[in-house]
C-alpha positions as CSV (number, residue, x, y, z in Angstrom):
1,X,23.8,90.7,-61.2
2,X,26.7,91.6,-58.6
3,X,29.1,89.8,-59.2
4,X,30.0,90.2,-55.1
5,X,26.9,88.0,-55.2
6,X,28.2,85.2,-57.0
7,X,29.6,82.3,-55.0
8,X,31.8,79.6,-56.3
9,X,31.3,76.4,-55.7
10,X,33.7,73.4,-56.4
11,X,32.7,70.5,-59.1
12,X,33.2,67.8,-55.9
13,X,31.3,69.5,-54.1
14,X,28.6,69.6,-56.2
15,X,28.9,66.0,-56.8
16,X,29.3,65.1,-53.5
17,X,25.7,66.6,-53.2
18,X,24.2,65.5,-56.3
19,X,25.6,61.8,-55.9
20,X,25.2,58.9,-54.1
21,X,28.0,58.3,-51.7
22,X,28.9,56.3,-48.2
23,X,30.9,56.5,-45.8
24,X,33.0,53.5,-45.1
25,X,35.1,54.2,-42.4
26,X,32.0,55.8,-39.9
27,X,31.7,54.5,-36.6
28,X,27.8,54.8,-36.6
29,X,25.8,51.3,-36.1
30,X,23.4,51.9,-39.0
31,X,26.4,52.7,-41.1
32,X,28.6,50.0,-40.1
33,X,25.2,47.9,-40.8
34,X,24.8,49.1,-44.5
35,X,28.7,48.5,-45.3
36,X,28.3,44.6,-43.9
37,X,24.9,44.0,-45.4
38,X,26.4,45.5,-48.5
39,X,29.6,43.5,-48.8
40,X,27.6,40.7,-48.1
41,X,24.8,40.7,-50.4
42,X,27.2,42.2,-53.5
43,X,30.1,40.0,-52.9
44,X,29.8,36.9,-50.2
45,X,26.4,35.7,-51.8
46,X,27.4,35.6,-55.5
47,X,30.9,34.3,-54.0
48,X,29.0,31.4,-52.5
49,X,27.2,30.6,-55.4
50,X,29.6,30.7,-58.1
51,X,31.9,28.2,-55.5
52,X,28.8,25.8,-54.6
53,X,28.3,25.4,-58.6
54,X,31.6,25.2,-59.6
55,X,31.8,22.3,-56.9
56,X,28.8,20.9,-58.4
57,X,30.3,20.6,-62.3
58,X,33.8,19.1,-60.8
59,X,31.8,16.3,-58.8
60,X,29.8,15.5,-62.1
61,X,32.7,15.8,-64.4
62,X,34.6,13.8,-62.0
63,X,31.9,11.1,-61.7
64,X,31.7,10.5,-65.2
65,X,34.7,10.3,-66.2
66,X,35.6,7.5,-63.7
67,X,32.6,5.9,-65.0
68,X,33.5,5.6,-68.3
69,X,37.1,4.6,-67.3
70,X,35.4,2.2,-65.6
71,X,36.5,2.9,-62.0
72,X,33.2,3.2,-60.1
73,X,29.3,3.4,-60.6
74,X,28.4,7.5,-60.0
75,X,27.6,8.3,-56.7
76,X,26.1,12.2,-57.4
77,X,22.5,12.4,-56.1
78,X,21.0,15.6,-57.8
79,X,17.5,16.3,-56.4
80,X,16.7,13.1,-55.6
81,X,17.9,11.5,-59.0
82,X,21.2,9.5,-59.1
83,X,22.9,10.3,-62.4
């Protein structure tokens, strides 16, 4: 093998290639598409969730402990049941 033959290649390029990889910053609609839908279904959506539950266990929590302090009857409505 000539060795005038052999080309070398750079390790990021070859990963570049081999990998997985986005660009943020393009101006293209699908791209610009992919980053929102993206940010959206890996951060946003979880986001939402862990807030709507923590919500949730404070209005219980809270709730019950004015109950047995004897402030007030619970008000919290859970899927049709009052508890």
């Amino acid at each position: 093998m000539d060795m005038k033959s052999v080309k070398y290649v750079s390790p990021l390029t070859q990963a570049y290639f081999l990998g997985c990889s986005m660009d943020t910053w393009s101006t293209l609609p699908w791209d610009r598409a992919y980053v929102v839908s993206l940010m959206v279904l890996a951060y946003f959506l979880p986001l939402s969730v862990i807030v709507v539950s923590y919500s949730m266990i404070y209005s219980v929590t809270k709730s019950t402990r004015e109950e047995l302090m004897g402030k007030r009857v619970p008000t919290v409505v859970l899927w049709g049941k009052s508890l």
